[in-house]
C-alpha positions in Angstrom: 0.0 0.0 0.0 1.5 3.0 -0.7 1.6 5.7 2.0 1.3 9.6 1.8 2.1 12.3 4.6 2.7 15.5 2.1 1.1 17.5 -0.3 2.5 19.4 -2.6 1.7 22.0 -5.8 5.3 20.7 -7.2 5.1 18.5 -10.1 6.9 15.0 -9.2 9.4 13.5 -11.2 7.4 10.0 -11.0 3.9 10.0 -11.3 2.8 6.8 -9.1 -1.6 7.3 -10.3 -4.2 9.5 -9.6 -6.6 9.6 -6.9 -9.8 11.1 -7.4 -11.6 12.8 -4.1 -14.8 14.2 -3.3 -14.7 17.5 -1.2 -15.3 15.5 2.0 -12.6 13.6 1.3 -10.7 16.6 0.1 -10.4 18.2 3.8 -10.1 15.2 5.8 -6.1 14.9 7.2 -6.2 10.9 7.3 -8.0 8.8 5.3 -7.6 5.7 2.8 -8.4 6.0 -0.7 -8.0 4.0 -4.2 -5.9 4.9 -6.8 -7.7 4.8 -10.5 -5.9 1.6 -10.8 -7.4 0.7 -7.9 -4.5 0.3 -5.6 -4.8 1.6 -2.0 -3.3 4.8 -0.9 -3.0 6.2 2.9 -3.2 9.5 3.6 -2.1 11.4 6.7 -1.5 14.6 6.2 -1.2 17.6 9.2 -4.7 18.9 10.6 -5.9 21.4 8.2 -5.0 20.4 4.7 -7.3 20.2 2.5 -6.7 19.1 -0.7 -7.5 21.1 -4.3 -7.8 19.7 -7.6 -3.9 19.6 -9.5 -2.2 19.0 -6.1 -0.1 16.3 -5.5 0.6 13.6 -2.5 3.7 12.7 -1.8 4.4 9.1 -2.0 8.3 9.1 -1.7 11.1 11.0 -3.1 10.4 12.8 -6.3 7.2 10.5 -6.3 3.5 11.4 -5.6 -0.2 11.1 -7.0 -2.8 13.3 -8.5 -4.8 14.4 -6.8 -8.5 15.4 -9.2 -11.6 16.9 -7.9 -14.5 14.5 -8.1 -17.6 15.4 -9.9 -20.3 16.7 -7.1 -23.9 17.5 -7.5 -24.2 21.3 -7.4 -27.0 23.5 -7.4 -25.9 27.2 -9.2 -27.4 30.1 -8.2 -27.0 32.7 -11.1 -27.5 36.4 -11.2 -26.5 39.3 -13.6 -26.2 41.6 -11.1 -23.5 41.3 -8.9 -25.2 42.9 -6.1 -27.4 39.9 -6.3 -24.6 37.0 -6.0 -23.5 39.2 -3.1 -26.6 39.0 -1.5 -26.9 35.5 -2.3 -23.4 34.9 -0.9 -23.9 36.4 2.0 -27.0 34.6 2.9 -25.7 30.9 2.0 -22.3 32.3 3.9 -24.3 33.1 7.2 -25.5 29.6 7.2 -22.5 28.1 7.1 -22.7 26.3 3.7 -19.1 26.1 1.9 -19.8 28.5 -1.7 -17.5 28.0 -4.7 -17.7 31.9 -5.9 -17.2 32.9 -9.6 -18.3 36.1 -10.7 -21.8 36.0 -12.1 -22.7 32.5 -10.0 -22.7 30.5 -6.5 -22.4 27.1 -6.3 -22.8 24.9 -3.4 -23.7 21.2 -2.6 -27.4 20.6 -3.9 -30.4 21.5 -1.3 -33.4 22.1 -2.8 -34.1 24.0 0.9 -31.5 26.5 -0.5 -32.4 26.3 -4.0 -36.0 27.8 -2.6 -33.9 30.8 -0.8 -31.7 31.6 -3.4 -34.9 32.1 -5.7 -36.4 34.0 -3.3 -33.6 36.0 -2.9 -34.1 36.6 -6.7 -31.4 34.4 -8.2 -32.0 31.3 -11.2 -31.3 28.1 -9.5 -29.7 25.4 -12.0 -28.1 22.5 -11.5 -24.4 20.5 -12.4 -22.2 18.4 -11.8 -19.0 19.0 -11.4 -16.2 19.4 -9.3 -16.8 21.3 -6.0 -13.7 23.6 -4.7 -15.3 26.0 -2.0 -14.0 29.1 -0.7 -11.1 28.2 2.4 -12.5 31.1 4.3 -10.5 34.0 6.6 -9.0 31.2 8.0 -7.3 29.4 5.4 -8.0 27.2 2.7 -9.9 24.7 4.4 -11.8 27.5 6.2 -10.6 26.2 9.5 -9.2 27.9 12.0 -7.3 27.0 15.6 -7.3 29.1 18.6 -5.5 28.0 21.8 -5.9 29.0 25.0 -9.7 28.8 26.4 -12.7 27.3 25.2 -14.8 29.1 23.2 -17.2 30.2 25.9 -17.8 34.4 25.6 -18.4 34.7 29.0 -15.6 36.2 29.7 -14.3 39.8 28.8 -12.1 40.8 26.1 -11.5 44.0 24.1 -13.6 43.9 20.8 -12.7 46.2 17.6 -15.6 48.6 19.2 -13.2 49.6 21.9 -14.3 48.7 25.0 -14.7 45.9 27.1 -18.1 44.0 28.2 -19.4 40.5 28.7 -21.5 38.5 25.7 -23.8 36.6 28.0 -24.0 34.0 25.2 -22.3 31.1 24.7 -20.2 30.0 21.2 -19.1 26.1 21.1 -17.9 25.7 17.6 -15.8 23.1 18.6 -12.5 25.0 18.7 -10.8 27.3 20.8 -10.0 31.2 21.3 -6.9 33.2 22.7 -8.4 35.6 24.9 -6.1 38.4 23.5 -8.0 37.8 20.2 -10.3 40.5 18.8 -13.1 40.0 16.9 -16.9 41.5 15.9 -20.3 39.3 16.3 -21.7 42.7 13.9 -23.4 44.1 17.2 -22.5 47.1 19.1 -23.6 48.5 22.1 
């Protein structure tokens, strides 16, 4: 079985196959997958990669595979307007749902729940397949981000970009944790 702990953008000497992932499997760090060939391929890469379409895994010196982007079912939300796909964007964004953004569309993981908002909103809901390569997010390209320190619980005070100091009263368990020196805005002021 061959055996992968690197990825890389650099072109190998030896191509060893190519491995074709979905986006799940895209931004997991250890996982087992098949080569087209069908040989098996393990994957342990450090927390936080995620893997884009053209990249390569390391398999030994000057040796690696392909990684491709498999084809996903995608809804497309369309607009002319680019005020529109902003407004579109911004309303998939706030529900958490990874977007691919090009300039005239959005396209995320099929939902017919979020096809109905999206034409609400005023956009043309169509469908594709293809490959899926969501936005990484102000964190990085997998979107995730790592704070040390506490738990995410805002019960405590910290300075905000607003400039002063005060308790949230509300609680925040994303999983992941916050230095308290950190600053950052929930969009409310006082």
């Amino acid at each position: 079985m061959k055996r992968a702990s690197r990825s890389t953008k650099a072109v190998p000497r030896e191509l060893e196959g190519v491995v074709v992932l979905d986006f799940d499997a895209r931004q997991k760090h250890r996982f087992l997958a098949k080569l087209e060939g069908g040989e098996e391929l393990a994957v342990e890469l450090p927390r936080g990669t995620v893997l884009a379409d053209g990249d390569y895994l390391e398999t030994g010196k000057d040796a690696g595979v392909l990684v491709r982007a498999a084809a996903e079912e995608l809804s497309v939300a369309r607009a002319a307007d680019a005020l529109l796909v902003a407004r579109v964007a911004y309303h998939l964004g706030n529900r958490h749902v990874a977007l691919q953004i090009e300039r005239t569309c959005v396209k995320y993981r099929h939902d017919h729940v979020l096809d109905d908002l999206c034409r609400r909103l005023g956009a043309e809901v169509s469908f594709a397949s293809g490959p899926f390569s969501p936005e990484g997010g102000a964190y990085g390209r997998g979107g995730h981000h790592e704070h040390r320190s506490h738990p995410h619980d805002h019960a405590h005070q910290h300075e905000h970009d607003h400039g002063y100091e005060h308790d949230h009263g509300h609680e925040h368990d994303h999983g992941h944790e916050h230095d308290q020196a950190h600053a950052h805005d929930h969009g409310r002021r006082r």
